[in-house]
C-alpha positions as CSV (number, residue, x, y, z in Angstrom):
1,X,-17.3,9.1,65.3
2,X,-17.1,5.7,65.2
3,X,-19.8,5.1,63.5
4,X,-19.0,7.7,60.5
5,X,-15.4,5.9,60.1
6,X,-16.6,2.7,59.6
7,X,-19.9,4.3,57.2
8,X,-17.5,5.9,55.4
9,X,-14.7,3.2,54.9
10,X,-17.8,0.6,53.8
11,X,-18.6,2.5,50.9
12,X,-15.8,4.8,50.4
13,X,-15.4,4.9,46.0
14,X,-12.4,7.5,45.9
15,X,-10.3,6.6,43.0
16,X,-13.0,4.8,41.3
17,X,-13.2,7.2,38.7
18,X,-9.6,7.3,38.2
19,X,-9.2,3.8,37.1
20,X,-12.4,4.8,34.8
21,X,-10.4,7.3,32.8
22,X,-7.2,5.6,32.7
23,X,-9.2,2.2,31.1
24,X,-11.3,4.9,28.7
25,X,-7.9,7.2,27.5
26,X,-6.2,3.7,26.8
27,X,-9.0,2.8,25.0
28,X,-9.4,6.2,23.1
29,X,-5.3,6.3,22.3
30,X,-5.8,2.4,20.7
31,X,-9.1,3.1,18.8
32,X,-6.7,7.0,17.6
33,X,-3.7,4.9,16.7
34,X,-5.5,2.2,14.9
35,X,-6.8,4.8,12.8
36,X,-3.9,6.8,12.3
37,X,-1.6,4.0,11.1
38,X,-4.7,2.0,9.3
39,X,-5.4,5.5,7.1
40,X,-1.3,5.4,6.9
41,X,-1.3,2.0,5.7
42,X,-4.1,2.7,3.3
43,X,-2.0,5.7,1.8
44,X,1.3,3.7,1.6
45,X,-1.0,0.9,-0.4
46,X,-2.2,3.8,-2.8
47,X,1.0,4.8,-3.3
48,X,2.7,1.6,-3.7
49,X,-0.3,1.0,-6.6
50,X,0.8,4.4,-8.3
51,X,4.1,3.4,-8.4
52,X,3.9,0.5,-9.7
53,X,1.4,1.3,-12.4
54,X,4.1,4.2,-13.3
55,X,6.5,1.1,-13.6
56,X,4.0,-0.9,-16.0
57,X,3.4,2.2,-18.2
58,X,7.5,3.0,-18.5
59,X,8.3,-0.4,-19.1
60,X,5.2,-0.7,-22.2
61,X,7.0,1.8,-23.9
62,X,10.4,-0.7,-24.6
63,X,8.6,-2.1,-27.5
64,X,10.5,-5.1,-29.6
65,X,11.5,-2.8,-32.9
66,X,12.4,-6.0,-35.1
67,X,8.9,-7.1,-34.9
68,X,7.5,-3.2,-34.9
69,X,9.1,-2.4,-38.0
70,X,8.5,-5.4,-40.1
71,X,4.7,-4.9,-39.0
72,X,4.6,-8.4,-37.5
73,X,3.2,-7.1,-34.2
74,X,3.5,-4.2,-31.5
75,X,5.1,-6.3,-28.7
76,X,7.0,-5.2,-25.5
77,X,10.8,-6.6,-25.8
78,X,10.6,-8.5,-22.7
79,X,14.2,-7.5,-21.3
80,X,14.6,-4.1,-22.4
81,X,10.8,-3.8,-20.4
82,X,11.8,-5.5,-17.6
83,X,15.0,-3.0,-17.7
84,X,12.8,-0.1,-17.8
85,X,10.0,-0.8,-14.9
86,X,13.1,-1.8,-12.5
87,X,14.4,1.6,-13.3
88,X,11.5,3.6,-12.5
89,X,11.2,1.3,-9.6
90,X,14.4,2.3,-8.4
91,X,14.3,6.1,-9.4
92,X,10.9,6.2,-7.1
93,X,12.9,4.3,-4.1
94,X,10.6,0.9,-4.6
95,X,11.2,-2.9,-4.6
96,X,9.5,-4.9,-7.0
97,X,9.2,-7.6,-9.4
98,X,8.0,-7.4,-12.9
99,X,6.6,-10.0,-15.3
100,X,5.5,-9.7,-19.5
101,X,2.8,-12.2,-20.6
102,X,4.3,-14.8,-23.1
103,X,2.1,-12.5,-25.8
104,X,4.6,-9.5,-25.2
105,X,1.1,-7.5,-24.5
106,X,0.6,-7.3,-21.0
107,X,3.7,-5.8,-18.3
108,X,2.3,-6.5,-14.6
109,X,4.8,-4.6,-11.8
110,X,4.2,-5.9,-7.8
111,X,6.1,-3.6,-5.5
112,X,6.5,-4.7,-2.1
113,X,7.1,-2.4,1.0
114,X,6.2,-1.5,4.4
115,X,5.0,1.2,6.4
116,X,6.5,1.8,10.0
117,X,3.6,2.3,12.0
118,X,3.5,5.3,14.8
119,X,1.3,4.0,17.3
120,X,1.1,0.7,17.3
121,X,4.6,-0.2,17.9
122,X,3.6,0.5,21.6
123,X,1.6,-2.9,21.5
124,X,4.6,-4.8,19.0
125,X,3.6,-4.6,15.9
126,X,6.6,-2.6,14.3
127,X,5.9,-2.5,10.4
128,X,2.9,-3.5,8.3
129,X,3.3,-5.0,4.8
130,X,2.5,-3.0,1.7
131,X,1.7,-4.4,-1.6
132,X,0.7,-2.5,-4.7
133,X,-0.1,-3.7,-8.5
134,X,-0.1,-2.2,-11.8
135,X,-0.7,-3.7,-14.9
136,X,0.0,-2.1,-18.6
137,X,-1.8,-3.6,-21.8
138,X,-0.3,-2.7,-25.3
139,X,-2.5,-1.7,-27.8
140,X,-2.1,-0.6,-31.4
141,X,-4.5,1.3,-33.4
142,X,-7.7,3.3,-32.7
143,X,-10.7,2.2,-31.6
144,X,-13.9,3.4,-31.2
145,X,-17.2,2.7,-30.0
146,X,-19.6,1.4,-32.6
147,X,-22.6,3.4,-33.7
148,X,-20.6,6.2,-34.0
């Protein structure tokens, strides 16, 4: 009996396989969560670029009339754009900055965000950074490509 005790104490490995699965679900819920808020993150990012090429386009349409009219040039009036893309900004519930070239052509929106992630708040990390660009370019007239 003795001899069986001390047989079985030396290589007794209850429990072994316990502390296997606990390491391997810990594991499995980190690699799930890393996922889940990395393809979150990746959405907010493709939303934040919708939004703030939305912004570009509204503000493109506040051209400068004075120089429109007079046939000097198709320009965006630099306030009255900025005006516009802060609008649509706001209407979508984004943060953001916008900037016209010095040519008047070009509007470029930058909306800034986070995303609250789900699972990894567990290990600290609350909120990831979102950033998303759109850029509108006037043009006037129609083109087409040559040979045609």
């Amino acid at each position: 009996m003795i001899l069986h005790r001390m047989h079985r104490a030396r290589g007794d490995d209850r429990g072994g396989v316990t502390v296997f699965v606990a390491v391997c679900v810990v594991a499995l819920i980190g690699i799930i969560g890393l996922a889940i808020d990395g393809g979150s993150k990746m959405r907010a990012t493709e939303r934040a670029d919708y939004i703030a090429g939305e912004a570009a386009r509204a503000g493109g349409q506040a051209i400068d009339p004075a120089k429109a009219i007079s046939g000097q040039a198709i320009v965006a009036d630099p306030q009255d754009a900025q005006a516009s893309a802060q609008a649509y900004l706001r209407s979508a519930g984004a943060t953001g900055t916008v900037s016209v070239s010095g040519d008047g052509k070009t509007l470029t929106v930058t909306v800034t965000g986070s995303y609250d992630t789900k699972f990894l708040s567990v290990v600290g990390i609350g909120h990831l950074a979102v950033a998303g660009r759109g850029t509108a370019t006037l043009l006037h007239g129609v083109t087409a490509p040559e040979g045609n």
